[in-house]
C-alpha positions in Angstrom: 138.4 93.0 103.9 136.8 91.8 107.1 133.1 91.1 107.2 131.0 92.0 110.4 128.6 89.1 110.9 125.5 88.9 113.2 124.9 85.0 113.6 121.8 84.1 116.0 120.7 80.0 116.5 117.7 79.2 117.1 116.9 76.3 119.4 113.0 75.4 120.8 113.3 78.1 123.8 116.7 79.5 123.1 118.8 81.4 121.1 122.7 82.0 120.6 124.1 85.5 119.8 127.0 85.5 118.4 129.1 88.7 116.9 132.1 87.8 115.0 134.8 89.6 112.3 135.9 86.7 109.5 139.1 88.1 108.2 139.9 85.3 105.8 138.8 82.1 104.8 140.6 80.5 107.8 140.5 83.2 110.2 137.6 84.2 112.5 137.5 86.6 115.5 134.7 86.4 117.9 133.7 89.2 119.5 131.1 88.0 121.7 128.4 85.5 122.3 124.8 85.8 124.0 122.5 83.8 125.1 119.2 83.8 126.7 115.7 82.1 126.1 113.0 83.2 124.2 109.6 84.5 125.2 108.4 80.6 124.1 108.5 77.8 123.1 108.9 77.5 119.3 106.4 75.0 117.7 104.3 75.5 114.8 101.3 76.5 116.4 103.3 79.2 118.9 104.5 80.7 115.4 101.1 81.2 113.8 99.9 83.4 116.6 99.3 87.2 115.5 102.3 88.5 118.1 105.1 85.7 117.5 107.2 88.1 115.3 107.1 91.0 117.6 107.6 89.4 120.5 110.5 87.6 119.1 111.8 90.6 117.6 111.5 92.9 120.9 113.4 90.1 123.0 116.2 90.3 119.8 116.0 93.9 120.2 116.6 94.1 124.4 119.7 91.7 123.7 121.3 94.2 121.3 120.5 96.9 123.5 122.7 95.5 126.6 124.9 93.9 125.2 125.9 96.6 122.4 125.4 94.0 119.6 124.9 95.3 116.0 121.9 95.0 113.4 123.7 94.8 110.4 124.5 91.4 108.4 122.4 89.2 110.1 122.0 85.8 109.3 119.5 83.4 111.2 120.3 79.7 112.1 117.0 77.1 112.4 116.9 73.7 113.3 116.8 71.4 110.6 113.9 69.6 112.2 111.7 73.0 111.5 111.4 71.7 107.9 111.9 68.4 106.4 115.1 66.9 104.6 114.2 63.8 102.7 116.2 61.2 100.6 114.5 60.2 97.2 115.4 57.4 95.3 115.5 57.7 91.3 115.7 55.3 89.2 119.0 56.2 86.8 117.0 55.2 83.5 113.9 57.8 84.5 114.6 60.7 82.4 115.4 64.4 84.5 112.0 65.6 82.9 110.1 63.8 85.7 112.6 64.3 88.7 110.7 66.7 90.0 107.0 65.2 89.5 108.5 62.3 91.1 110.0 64.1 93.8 106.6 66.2 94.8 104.8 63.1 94.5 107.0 61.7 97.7 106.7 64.9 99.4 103.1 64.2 99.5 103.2 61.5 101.0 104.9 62.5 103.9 104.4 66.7 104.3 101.0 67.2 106.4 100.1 70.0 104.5 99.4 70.8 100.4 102.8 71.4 99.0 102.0 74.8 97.7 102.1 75.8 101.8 105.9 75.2 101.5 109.6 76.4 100.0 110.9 73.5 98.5 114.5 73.3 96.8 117.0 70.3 95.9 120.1 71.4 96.7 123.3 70.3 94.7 123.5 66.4 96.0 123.6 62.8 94.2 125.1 59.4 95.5 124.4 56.2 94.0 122.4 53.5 96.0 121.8 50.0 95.0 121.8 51.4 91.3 119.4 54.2 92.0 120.3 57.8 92.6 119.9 59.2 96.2 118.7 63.0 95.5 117.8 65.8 98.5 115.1 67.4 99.1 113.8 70.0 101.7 110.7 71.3 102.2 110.0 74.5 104.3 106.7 76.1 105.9 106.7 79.2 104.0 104.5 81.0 106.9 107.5 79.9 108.8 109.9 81.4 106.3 107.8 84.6 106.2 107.8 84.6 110.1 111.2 84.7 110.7 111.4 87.5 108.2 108.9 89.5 110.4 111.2 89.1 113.3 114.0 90.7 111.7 111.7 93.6 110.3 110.9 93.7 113.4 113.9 94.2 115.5 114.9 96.5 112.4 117.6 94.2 111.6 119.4 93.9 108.1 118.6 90.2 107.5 121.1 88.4 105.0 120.3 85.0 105.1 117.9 82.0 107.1 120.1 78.8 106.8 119.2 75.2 108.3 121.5 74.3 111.0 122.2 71.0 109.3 123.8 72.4 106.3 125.7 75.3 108.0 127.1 72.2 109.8 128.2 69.5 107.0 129.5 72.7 105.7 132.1 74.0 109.0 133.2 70.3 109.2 134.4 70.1 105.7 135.7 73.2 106.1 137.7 72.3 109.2 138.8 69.0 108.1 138.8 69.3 104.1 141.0 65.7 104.1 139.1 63.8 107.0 138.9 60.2 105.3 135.2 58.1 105.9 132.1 59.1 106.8 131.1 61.3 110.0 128.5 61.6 112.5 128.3 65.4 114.1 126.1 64.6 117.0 124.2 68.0 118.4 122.9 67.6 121.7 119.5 69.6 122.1 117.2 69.8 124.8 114.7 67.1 124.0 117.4 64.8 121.5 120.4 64.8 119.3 120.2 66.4 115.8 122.2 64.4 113.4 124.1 65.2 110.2 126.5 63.1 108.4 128.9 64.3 106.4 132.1 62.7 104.0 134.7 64.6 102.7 133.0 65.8 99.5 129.3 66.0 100.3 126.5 66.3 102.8 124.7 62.5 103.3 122.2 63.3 105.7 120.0 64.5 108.7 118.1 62.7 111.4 116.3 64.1 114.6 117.0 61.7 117.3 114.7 62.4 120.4 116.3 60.6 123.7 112.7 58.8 124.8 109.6 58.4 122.4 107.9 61.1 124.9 110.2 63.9 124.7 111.6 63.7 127.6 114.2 66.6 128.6 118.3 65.8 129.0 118.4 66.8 132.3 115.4 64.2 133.4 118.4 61.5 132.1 121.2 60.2 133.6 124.7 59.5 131.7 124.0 55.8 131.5 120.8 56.4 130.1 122.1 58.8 127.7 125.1 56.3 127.2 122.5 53.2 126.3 119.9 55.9 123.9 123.4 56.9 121.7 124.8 53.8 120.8 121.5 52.1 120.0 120.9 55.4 117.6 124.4 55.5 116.1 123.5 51.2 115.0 120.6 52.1 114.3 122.0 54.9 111.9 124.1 52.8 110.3 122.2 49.3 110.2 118.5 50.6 110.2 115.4 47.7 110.5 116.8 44.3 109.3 118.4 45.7 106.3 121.4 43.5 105.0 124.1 46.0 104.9 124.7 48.9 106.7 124.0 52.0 104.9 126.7 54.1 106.3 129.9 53.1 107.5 131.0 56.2 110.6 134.8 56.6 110.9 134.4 59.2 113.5 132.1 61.0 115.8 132.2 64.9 116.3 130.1 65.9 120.0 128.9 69.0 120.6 126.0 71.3 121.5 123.9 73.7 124.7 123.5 70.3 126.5 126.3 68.6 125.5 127.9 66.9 129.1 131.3 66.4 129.4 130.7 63.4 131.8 129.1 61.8 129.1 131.9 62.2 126.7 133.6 60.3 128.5 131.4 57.6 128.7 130.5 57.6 125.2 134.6 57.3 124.2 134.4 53.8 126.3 132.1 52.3 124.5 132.4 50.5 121.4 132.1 53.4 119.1 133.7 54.5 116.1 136.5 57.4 117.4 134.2 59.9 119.7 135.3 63.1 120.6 134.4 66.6 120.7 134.0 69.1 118.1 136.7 72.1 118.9 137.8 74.1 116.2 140.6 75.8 118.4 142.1 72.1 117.9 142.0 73.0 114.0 145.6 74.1 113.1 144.9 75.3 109.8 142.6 77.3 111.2 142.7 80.7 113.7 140.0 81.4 115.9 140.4 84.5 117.8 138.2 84.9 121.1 137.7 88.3 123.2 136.3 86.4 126.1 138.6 83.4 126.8 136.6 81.7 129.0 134.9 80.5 125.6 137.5 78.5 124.6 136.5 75.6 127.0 132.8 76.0 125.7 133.4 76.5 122.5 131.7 73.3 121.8 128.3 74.9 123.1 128.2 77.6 120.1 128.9 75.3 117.1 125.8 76.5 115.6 126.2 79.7 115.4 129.5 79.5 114.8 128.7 77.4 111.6 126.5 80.1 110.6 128.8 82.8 110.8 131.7 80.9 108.6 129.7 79.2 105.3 
């Protein structure tokens, strides 16, 4: 039976709407897409203020209200950079009883707050490294958590699930590509830098937030050659980080997409000396039928990845 799903992206000023109808495991139909900027800036201390959930919540409300969107099965979409996915090494020999007292321990070191302020969960991940095993963690405010769940309350919305866009990600590539061979980069090109997930065929490897200058500096203040220099100095550094002496990931390919994605610069990108660059289109996706009421999406498509993500996992 087909399932009626409210998916909604959130980005630092911005947020993607979109209503879609998943009539099988390969079959979407998207029924429309919104977009329009919120009443701030999202940042920690904007959040904490007494009116951030209403405010929030009225804007998602005036959306649905003009543009005939529903409340039901909603599921929120947050950047992965909100919270914190970490790496942990473990020694193989340490026995599971301590996993976990190890694992808080390094969360400690790096969280800015006591780690009873936060949501913290290891989802289902393991790969070997140098004889040690790589295990993920995340760590989420839980005044952030609660937040977002004000916001729905709010905007009297039925809210199903808050996913991290990094995961929703690794997820709709595998799902798209269940026999793509190697390792791959999906690049997501934000306002103020490129969010980063790599994903293999049978697991999630990791995230990285990848501002374009050490000050922040928006897309549109840089040119395509300066864009073209900041990407494959991140995608070495990726792979070959410090002075270490071997890479730690090896990229087949690289997946574009994202709000400020340029198509000028795709072009630049695919002449450089890059593992295969291209853009993420699941139209392209033969296995898969995507079904789109406004057809002028389908050369955008690559702008709603997100929420698109969301909608599917």
């Amino acid at each position: 039976m087909a399932e009626l799903v409210n998916s909604i992206s959130f980005q630092d000023n911005y947020l993607i709407w979109l209503l879609a109808e998943a009539d099988s495991d390969q079959s979407i139909h998207i029924k429309r897409v919104v977009e329009a900027p919120l009443p701030f800036v999202i940042s920690y201390e904007n959040l904490t203020k007494p009116a951030a959930a209403l405010e929030i919540a009225n804007r998602l409300t005036s959306l649905a209200s003009r543009n005939g969107m529903t409340t039901e099965n909603v599921r929120f979409l947050l950047p992965a950079r909100f919270g914190l996915v970490k790496k942990v090494l473990l020694d193989q020999y340490v026995p599971e009883a301590v996993h976990e007292q190890i694992i808080h321990s390094e969360l400690s070191e790096t969280l800015v707050s006591p780690l009873d302020d936060y949501l913290i969960y290891t989802p289902q991940y393991s790969r070997e490294n140098n004889f040690l095993e790589e295990r993920l963690v995340v760590a989420f405010r839980k005044k952030l958590f609660a937040l977002f769940r004000d916001v729905a309350a709010n905007a009297k919305m039925s809210l199903t699930q808050i996913n991290l866009n990094t995961f929703a990600l690794d997820a709709l590539f595998r799902r798209l590509y269940p026999n793509m061979l190697g390792e791959t980069m999906l690049a997501n090109f934000t306002e103020h830098g490129v969010e980063v997930t790599l994903s293999a065929q049978s697991n999630f490897l990791n995230y990285a937030f990848k501002p374009y200058t050490k000050s922040l500096q928006k897309i549109d203040e840089l040119d395509d050659q300066q864009l073209t220099d900041y990407f494959v100095a991140m995608v070495d550094d990726i792979q070959r980080p410090g002075s270490v002496d071997f890479p730690l990931y090896s990229i087949s390919q690289i997946y574009l997409f994202g709000t400020h994605l340029r198509e000028k610069l795709v072009d630049a990108l695919q002449s450089e000396n890059l593992p295969t660059t291209r853009i993420l289109n699941p139209m392209e996706v033969n296995d898969w039928q995507i079904i789109l009421n406004e057809k002028n999406l389908e050369d955008e498509l690559y702008r709603f990845i997100e929420p698109l993500a969301n909608a599917i996992m």
